[in-house]
N, C-alpha and C positions, 0 to 999 in steps of 0.2 A: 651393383646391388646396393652397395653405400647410397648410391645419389639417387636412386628412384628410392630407399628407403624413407630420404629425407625431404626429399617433395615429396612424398604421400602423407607424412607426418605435417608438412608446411599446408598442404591442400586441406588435410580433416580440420588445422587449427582454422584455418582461412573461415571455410564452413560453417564450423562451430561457433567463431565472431559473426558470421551474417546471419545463420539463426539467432542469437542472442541479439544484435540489432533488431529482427524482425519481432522481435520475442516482448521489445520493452513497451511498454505501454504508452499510446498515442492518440492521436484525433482519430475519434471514433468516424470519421468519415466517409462513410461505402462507397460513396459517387466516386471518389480519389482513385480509391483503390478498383473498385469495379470498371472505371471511366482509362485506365490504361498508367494513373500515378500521375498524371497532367491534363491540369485544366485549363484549357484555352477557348477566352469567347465569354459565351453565357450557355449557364448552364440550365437547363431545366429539368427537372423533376417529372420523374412516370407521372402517368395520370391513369385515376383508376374509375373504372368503370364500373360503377353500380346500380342500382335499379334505385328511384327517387323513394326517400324515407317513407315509409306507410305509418298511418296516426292510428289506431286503434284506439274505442272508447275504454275509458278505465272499467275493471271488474265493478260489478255489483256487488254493494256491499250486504253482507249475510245477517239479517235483522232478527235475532232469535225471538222464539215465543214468550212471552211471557211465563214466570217461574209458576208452575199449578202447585197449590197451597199442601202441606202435607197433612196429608190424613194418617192417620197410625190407623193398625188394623184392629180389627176389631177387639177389643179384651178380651180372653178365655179368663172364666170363672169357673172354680171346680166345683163341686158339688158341695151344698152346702155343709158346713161342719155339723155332726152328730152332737148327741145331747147327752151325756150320762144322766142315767132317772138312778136314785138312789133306789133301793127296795122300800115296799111301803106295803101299808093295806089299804086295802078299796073296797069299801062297803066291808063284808065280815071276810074278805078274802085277802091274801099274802099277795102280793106281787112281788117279786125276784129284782133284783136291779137290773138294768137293761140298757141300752142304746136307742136313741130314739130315734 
């Protein structure tokens, strides 16, 4: 029981050193690691297959109208102001003050 306790304990530390090796930060290089971790020869790079660049003409450019001149609308004038008439006489008769 002792001895497989202590290879199990020897195996998780083992483990736990080679994730921490795998863990440290390296050459970021995919081919290495995707390629089997050894490179022998010459290597060449996928090639990717696309459909050849398309050139579109540039948009047209949006030439706005001319600014139209501003008009205000029309004045509203209220009626004209009234006239107080004092009282008076006209001819031999009284006239009363009034509004005109």
């Amino acid at each position: 029981m002792r001895i497989a306790k202590r290879l199990g304990t020897v195996i998780g530390g083992l483990a736990m050193a080679a994730t921490a090796a795998l863990a440290l930060p390296g050459n970021a290089n995919a081919w290495v690691v995707w390629g089997g971790g050894v490179r022998v020869g010459i290597g060449v790079p996928g090639v990717v297959v696309a459909p050849p660049p398309v050139y579109y003409p540039p948009p047209r450019v949006y030439v706005a109208p001319p600014p139209v001149a501003y008009v205000p609308p029309p004045a509203y004038y209220g009626p004209p102001a009234r006239v107080w008439i004092p009282p008076h006489w006209r001819g031999g008769y009284y006239v009363p003050g009034h509004w005109s």
